[in-house]
Short mmCIF file of the C-alpha atoms (twelve columns), coordinates in Angstrom:
data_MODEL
# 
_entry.id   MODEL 
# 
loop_
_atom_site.group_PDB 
_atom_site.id 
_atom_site.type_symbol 
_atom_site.label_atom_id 
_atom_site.label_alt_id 
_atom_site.label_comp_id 
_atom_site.label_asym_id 
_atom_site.label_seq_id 
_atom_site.Cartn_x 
_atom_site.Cartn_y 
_atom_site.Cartn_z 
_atom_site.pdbx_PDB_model_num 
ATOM 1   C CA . UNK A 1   -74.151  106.198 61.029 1 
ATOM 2   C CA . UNK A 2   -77.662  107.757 62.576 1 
ATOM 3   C CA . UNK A 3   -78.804  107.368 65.883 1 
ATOM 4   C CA . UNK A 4   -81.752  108.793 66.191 1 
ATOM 5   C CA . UNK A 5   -83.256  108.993 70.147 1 
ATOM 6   C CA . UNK A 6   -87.125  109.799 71.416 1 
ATOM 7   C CA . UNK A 7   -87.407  112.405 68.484 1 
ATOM 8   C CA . UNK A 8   -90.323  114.376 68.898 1 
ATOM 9   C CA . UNK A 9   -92.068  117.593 66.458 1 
ATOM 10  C CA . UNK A 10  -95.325  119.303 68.280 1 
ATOM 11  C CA . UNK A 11  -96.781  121.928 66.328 1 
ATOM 12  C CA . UNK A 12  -99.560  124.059 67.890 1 
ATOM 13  C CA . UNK A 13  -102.243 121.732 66.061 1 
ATOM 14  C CA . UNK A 14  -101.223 118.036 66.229 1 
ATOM 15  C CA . UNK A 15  -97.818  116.206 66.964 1 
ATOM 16  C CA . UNK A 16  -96.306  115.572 63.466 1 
ATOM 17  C CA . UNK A 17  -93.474  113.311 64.805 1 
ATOM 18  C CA . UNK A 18  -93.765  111.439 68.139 1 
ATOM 19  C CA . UNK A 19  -91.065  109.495 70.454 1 
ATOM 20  C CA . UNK A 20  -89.202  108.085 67.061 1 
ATOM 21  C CA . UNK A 21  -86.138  106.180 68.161 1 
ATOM 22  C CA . UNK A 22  -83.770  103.904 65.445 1 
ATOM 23  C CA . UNK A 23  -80.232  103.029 64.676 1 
ATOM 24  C CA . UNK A 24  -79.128  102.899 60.992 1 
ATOM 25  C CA . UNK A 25  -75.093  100.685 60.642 1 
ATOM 26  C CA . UNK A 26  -72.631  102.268 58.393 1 
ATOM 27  C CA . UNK A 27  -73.508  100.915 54.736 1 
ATOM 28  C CA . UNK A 28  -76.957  99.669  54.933 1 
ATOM 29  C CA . UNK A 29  -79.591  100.425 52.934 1 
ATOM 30  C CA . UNK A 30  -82.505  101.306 55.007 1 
ATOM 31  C CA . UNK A 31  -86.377  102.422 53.964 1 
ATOM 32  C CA . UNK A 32  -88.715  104.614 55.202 1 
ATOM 33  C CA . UNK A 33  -92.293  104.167 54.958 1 
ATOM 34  C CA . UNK A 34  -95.488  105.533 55.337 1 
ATOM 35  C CA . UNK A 35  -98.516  106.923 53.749 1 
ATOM 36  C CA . UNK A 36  -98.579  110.493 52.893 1 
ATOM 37  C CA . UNK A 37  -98.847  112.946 56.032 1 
ATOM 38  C CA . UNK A 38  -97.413  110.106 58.163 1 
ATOM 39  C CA . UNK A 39  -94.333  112.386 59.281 1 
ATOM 40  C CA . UNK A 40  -91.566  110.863 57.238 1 
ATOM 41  C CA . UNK A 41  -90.478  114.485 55.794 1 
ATOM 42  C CA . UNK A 42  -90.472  115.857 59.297 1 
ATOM 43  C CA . UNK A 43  -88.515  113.205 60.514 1 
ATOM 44  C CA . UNK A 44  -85.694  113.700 57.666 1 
ATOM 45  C CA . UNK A 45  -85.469  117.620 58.248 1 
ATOM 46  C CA . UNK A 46  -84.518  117.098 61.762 1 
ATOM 47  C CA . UNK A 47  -82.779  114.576 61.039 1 
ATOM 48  C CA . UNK A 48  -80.349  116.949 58.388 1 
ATOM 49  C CA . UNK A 49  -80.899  119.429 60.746 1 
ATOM 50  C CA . UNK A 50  -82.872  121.966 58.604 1 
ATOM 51  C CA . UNK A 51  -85.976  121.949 61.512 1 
ATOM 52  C CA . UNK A 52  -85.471  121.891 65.327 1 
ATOM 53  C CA . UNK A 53  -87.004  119.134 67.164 1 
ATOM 54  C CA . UNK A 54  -89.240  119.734 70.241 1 
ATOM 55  C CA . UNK A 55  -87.504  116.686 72.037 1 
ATOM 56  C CA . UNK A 56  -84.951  113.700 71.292 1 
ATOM 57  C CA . UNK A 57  -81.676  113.629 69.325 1 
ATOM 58  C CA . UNK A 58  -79.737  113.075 66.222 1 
ATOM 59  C CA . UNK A 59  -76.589  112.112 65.783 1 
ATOM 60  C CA . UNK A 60  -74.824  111.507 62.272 1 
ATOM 61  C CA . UNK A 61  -71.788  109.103 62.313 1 
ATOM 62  C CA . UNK A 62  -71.621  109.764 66.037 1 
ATOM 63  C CA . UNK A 63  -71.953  113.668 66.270 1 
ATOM 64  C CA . UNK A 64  -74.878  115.746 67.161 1 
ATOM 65  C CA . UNK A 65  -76.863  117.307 64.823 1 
ATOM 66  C CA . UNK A 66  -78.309  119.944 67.378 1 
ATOM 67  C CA . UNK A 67  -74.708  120.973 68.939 1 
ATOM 68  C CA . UNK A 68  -72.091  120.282 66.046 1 
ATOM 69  C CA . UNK A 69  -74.634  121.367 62.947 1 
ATOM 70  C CA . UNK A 70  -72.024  121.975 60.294 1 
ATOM 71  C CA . UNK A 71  -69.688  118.934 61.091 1 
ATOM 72  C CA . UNK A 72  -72.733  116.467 60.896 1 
ATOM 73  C CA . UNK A 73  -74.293  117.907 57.340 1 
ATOM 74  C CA . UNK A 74  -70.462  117.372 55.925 1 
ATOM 75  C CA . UNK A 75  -70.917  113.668 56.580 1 
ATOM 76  C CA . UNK A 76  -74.170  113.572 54.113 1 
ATOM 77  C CA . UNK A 77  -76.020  114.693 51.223 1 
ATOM 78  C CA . UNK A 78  -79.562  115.704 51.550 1 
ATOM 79  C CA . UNK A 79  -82.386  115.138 48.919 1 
ATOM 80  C CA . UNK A 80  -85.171  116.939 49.710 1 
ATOM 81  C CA . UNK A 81  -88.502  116.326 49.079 1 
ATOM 82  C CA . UNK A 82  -88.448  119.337 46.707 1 
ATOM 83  C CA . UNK A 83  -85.303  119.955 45.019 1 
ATOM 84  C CA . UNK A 84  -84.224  123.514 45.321 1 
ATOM 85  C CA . UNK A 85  -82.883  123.988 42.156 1 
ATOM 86  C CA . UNK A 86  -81.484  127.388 40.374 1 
ATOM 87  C CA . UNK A 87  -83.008  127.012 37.285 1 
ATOM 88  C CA . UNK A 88  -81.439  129.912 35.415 1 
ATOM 89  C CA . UNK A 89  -77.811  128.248 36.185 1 
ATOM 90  C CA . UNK A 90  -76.650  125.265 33.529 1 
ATOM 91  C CA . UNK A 91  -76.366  121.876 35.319 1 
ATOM 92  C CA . UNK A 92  -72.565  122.234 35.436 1 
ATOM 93  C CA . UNK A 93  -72.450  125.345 36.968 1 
ATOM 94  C CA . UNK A 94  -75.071  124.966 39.083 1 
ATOM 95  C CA . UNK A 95  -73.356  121.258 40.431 1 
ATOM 96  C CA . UNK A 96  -70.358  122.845 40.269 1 
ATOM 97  C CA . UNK A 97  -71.442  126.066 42.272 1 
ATOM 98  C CA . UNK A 98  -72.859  123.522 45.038 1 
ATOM 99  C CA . UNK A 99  -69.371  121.605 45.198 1 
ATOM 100 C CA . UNK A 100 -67.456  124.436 45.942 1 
ATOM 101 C CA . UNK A 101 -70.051  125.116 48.760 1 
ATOM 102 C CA . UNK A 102 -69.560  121.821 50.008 1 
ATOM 103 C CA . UNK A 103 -65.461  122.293 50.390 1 
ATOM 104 C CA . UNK A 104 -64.277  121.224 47.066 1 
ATOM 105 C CA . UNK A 105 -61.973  123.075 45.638 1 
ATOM 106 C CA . UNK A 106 -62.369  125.684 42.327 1 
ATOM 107 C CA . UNK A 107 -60.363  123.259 40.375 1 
ATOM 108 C CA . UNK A 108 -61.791  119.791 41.655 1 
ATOM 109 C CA . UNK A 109 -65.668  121.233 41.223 1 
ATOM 110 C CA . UNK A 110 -65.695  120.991 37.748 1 
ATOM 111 C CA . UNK A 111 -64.348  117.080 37.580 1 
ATOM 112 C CA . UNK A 112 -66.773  116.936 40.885 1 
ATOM 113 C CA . UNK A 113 -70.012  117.635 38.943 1 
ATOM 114 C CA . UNK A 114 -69.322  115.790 35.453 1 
ATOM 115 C CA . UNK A 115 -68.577  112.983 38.331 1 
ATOM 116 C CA . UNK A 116 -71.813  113.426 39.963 1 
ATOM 117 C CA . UNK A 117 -73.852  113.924 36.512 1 
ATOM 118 C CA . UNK A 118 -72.848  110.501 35.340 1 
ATOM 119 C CA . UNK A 119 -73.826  108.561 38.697 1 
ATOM 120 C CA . UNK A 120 -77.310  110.400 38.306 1 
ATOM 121 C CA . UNK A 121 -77.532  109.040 34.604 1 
ATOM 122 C CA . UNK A 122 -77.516  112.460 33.246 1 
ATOM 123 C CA . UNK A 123 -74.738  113.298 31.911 1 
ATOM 124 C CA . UNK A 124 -76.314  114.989 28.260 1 
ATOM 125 C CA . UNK A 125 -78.270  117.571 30.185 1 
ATOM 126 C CA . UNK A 126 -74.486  119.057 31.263 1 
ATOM 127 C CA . UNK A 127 -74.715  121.874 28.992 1 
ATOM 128 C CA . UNK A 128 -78.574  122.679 29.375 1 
ATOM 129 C CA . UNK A 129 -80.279  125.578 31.343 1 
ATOM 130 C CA . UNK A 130 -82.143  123.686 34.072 1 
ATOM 131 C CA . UNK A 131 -85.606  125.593 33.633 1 
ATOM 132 C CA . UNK A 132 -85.374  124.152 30.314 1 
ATOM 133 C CA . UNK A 133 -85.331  120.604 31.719 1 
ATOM 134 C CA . UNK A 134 -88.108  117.982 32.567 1 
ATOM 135 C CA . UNK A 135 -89.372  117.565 35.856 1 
ATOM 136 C CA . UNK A 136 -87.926  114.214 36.277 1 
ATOM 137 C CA . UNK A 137 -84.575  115.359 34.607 1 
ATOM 138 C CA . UNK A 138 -84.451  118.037 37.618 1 
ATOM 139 C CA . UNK A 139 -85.084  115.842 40.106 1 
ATOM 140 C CA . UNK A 140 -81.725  114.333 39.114 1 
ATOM 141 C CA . UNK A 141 -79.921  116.982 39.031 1 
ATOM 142 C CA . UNK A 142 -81.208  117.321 42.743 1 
ATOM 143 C CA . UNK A 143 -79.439  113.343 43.104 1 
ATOM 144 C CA . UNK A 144 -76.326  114.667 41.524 1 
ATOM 145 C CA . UNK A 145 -76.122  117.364 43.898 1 
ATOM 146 C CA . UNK A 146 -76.552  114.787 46.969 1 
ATOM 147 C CA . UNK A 147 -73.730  113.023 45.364 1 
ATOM 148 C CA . UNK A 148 -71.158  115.607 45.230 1 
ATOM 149 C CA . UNK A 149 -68.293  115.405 47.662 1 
ATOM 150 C CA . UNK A 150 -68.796  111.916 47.658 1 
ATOM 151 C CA . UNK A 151 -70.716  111.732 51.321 1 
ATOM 152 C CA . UNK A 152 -70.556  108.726 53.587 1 
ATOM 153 C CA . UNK A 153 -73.919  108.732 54.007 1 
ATOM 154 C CA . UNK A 154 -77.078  109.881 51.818 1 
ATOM 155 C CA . UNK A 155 -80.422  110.888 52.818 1 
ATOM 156 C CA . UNK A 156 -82.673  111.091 49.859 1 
ATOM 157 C CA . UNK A 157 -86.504  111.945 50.243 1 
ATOM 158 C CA . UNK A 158 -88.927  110.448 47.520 1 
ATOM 159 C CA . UNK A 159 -85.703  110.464 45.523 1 
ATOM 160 C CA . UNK A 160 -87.653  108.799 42.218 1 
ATOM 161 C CA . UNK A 161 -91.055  111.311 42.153 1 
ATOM 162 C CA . UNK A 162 -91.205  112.624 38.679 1 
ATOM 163 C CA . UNK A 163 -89.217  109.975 37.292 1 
ATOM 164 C CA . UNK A 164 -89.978  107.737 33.847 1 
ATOM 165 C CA . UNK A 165 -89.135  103.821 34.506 1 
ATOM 166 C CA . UNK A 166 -86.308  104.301 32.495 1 
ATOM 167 C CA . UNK A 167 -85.013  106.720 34.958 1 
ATOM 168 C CA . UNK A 168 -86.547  105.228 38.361 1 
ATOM 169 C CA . UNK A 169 -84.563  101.635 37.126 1 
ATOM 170 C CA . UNK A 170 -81.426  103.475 36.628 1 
ATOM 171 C CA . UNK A 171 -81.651  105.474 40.178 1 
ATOM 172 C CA . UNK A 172 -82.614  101.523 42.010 1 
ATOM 173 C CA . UNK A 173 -79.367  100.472 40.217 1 
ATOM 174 C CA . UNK A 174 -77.342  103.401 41.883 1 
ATOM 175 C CA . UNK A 175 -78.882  102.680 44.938 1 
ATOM 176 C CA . UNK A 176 -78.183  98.991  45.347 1 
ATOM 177 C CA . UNK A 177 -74.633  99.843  43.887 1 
ATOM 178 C CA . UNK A 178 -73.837  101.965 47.283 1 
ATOM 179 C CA . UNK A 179 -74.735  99.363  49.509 1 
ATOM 180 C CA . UNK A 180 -71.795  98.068  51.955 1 
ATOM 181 C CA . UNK A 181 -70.065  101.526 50.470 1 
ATOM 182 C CA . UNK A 182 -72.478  104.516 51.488 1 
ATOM 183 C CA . UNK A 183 -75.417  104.416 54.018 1 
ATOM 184 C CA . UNK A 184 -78.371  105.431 52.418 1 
ATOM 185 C CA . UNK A 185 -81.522  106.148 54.273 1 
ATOM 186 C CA . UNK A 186 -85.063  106.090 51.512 1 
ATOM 187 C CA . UNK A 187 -87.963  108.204 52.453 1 
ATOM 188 C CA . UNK A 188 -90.671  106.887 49.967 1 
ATOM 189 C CA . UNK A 189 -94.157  105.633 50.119 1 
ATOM 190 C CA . UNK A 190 -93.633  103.632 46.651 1 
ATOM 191 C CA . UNK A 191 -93.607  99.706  47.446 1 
ATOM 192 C CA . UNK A 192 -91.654  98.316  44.670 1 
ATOM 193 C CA . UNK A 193 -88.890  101.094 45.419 1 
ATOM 194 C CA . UNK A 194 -88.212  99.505  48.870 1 
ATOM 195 C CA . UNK A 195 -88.549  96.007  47.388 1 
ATOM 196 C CA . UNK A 196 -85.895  96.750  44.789 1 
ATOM 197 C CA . UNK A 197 -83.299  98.403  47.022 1 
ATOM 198 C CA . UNK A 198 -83.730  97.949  50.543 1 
ATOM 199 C CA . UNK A 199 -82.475  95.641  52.794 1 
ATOM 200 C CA . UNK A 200 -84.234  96.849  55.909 1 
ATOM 201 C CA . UNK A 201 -87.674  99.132  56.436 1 
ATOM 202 C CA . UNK A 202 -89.032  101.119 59.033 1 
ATOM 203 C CA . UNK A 203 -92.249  102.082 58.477 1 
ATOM 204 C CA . UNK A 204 -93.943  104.810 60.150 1 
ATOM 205 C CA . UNK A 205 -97.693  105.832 60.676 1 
ATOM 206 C CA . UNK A 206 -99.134  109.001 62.054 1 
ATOM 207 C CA . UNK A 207 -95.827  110.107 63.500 1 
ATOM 208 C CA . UNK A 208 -94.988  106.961 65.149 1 
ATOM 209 C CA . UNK A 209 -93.021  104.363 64.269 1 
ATOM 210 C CA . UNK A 210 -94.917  101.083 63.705 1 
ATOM 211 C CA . UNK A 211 -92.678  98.456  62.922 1 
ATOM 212 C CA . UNK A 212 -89.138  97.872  61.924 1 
ATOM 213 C CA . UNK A 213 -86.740  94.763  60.772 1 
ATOM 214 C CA . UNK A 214 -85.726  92.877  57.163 1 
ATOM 215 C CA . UNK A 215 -88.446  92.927  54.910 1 
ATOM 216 C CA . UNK A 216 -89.065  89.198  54.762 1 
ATOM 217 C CA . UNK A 217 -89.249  89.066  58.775 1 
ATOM 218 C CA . UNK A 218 -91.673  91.718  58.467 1 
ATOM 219 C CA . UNK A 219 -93.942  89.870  56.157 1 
ATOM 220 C CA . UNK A 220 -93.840  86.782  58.291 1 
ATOM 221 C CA . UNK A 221 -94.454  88.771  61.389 1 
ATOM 222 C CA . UNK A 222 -97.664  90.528  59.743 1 
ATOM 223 C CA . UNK A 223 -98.879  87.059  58.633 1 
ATOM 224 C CA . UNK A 224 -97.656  84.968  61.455 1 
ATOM 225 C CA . UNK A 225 -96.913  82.457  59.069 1 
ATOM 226 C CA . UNK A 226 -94.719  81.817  55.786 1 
ATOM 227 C CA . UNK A 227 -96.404  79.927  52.788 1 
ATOM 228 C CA . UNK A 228 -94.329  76.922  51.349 1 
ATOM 229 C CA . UNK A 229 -95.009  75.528  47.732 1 
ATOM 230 C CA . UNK A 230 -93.701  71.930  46.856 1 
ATOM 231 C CA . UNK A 231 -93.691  70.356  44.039 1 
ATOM 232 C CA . UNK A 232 -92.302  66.958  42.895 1 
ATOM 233 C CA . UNK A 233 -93.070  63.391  41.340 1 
ATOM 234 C CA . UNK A 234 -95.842  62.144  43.946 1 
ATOM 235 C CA . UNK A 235 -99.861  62.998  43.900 1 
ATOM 236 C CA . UNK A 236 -100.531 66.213  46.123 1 
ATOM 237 C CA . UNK A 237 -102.054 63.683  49.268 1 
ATOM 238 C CA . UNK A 238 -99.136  61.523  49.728 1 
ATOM 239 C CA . UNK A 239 -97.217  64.863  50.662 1 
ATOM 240 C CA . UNK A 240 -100.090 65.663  52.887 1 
ATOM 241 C CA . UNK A 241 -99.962  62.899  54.450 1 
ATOM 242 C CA . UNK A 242 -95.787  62.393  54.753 1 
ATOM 243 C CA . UNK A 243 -96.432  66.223  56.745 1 
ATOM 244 C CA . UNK A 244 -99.365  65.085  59.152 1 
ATOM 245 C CA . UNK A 245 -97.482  64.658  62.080 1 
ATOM 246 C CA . UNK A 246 -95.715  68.519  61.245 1 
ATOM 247 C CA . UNK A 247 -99.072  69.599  61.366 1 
ATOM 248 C CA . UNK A 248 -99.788  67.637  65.043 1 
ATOM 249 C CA . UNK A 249 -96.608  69.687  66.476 1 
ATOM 250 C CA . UNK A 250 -97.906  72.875  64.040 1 
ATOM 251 C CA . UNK A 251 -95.055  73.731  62.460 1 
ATOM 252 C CA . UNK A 252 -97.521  73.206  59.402 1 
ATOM 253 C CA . UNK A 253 -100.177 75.013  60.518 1 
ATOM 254 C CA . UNK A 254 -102.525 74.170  57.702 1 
ATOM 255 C CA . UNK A 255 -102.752 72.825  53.560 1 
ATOM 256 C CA . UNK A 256 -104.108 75.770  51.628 1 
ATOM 257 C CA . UNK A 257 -104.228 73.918  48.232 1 
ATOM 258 C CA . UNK A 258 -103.443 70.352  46.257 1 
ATOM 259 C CA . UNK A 259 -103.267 70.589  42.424 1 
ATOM 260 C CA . UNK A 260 -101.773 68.886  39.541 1 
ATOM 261 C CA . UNK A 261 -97.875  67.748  41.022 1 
ATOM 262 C CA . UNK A 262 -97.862  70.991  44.082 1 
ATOM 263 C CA . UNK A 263 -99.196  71.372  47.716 1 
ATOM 264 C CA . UNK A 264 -99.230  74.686  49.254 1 
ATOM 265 C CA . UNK A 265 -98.852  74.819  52.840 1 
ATOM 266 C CA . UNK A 266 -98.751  77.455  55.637 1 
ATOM 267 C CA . UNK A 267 -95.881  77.079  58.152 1 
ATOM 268 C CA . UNK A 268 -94.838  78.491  61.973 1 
ATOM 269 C CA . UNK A 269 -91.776  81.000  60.179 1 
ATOM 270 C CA . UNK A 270 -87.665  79.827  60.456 1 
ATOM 271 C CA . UNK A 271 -85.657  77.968  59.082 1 
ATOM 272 C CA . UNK A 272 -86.702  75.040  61.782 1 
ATOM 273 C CA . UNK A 273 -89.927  74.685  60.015 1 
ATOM 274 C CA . UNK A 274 -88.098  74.393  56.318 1 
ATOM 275 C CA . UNK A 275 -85.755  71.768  57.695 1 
ATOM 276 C CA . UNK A 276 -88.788  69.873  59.564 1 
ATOM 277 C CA . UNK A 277 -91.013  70.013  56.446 1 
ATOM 278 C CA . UNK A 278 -87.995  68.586  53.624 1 
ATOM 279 C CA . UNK A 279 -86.841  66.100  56.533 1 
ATOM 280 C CA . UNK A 280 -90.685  64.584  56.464 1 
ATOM 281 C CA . UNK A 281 -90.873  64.382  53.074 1 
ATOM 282 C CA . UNK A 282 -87.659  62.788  52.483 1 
ATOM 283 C CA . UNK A 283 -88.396  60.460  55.234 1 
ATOM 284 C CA . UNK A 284 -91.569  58.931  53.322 1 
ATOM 285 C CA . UNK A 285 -89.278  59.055  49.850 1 
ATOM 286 C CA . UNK A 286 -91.142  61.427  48.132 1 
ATOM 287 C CA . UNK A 287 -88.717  63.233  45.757 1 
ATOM 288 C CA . UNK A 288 -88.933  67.304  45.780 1 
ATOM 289 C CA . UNK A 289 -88.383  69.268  42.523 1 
ATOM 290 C CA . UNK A 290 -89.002  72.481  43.280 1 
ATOM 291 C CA . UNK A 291 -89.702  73.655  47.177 1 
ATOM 292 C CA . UNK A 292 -89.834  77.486  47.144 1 
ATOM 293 C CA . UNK A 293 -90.854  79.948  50.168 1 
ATOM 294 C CA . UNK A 294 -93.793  82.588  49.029 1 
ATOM 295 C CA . UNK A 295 -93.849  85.663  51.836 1 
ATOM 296 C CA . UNK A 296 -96.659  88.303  51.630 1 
ATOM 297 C CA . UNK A 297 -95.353  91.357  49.303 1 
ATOM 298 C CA . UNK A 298 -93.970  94.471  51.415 1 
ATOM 299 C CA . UNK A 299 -97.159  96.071  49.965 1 
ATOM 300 C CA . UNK A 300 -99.949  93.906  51.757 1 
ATOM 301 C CA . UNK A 301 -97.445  94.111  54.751 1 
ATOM 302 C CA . UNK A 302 -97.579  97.908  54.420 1 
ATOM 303 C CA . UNK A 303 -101.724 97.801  54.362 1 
ATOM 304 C CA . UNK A 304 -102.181 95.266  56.498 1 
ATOM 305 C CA . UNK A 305 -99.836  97.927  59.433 1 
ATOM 306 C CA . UNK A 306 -101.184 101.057 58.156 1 
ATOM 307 C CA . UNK A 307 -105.121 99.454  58.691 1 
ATOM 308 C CA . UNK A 308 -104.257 98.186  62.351 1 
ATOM 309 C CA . UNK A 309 -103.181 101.788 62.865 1 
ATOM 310 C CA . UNK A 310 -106.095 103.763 61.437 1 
ATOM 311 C CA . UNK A 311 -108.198 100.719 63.033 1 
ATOM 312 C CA . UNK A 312 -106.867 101.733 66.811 1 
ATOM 313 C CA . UNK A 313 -106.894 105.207 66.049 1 
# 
């Protein structure tokens, strides 16, 4: 659904986007990451085709973004990072105003925006003059918009700034709805948001893209190691000592921790190592009630990326 190639932004000053390439499949759900100023904004205006790039390509669902403008921006909708907003219009008019816009007709626009009003979770602020509204209330009404026409594909920047948890929960829930339906591609620097809805991350830094994949291959990848926790019948060293010969072939590269009924162990990553460790364990009849795989959080990922960067920088 995007294919983006060796995109490149040079301003006068500094190079605000440099040599980005990905690939984003019809109906995944893919973050974007990085701090603020890392170039994620810049990246989604060329990407919608609202800035030029100095070098490298877009294409939305297969069509260029730089040749064929209008025929790729009818295959999305486009939050941006600042919702443009007419706020002496009434949220049905003003959805309803954007519909037609977008090629629906007079008499589908109205059923168009009530549609879009009630994914965005705001359907009692229909009626109301948007300059009357909250700032989180608006930025919906910005979502609604993105939803209208019922795009293949959206593109929503920091889609939940402004937001109360009421209202970020409800958006997460919309977004993990649309996955396998609608491609959705998350510009945010909020953790959680990623955590909640993602099911792959890119994360940029200074305008180049510093890592990419699932986020529990990224955690394992930043740690170079996944954390195990068992816990069953036996005392914490007869465990230990049914995984000694794991840690001779270091698949179990080392016991963090023995207390009460649990051992906590760092592993080589895979599914090889999970096997290995329950095979040992069953092996020396130690029964297992609870064996459960701890990653890093996306957050300490995030840091631990962002510090190398700054670090070699």
């Amino acid at each position: 659904m995007i294919e983006v190639e060796s995109l490149t932004k040079r301003y006068p000053s500094h190079e605000a986007v440099s040599d980005i390439s990905f690939t984003i499949e019809k109906g995944e759900v893919v973050g974007f990451l990085g701090p603020n100023g890392a170039g994620k904004s810049t990246t989604l205006r060329m990407l919608t085709g609202f800035l030029a790039p100095t070098s490298g390509s877009v294409k939305i669902d297969g069509i260029s973004v730089l040749e064929r403008p209008l025929e790729a921006q009818r295959r999305f909708g486009y939050l941006p990072e600042i919702v443009p907003v007419y706020e002496d219009m009434r949220s049905i008019d003003y959805l309803r105003y954007r519909a037609e816009l977008k090629g629906v007709g007079y008499r589908a626009a109205k059923r168009e925006a009530d549609r879009a009003l009630s994914l965005a979770g705001i359907s009692e602020a229909r009626d109301r003059w948007i300059g009357h509204l909250s700032k989180g209330m608006k930025q919906r009404v910005g979502i609604a918009d993105a939803l209208l026409g019922d795009p293949p594909l959206l593109i929503l920047d920091e889609p939940t700034v402004g937001l109360d948890p009421n209202q970020i929960r409800h958006i997460r829930q919309l977004i993990k709805s649309l996955e396998g339906e609608k491609t959705v591609f998350l510009s945010t620097h909020i953790l959680p948001e990623v955590e909640a809805s993602c099911s792959r991350v890119i994360i940029i830094r200074d305008g180049k893209k510093i890592a990419e994949g699932v986020p529990r291959a990224l955690r394992e990848e930043a740690e170079g190691t996944m954390k195990i926790i068992i816990e069953g019948p036996a005392e914490p060293e007869r465990y230990i000592e049914a995984l000694r010969a794991l840690r001779e072939s270091e698949q179990v590269r080392s016991v963090l921790k023995g207390e009460g009924r649990s051992v906590e162990i760092e592993a080589t990553p895979g599914d090889e190592s999970l096997d290995a460790i329950y095979q040992a364990i069953n092996a020396a009849g130690l029964g297992i009630r609870r064996m459960e795989r701890r990653a890093a959080s996306l957050e300490e990922v995030f840091v631990g990326l962002t510090r190398v960067e700054e670090h070699e920088s």
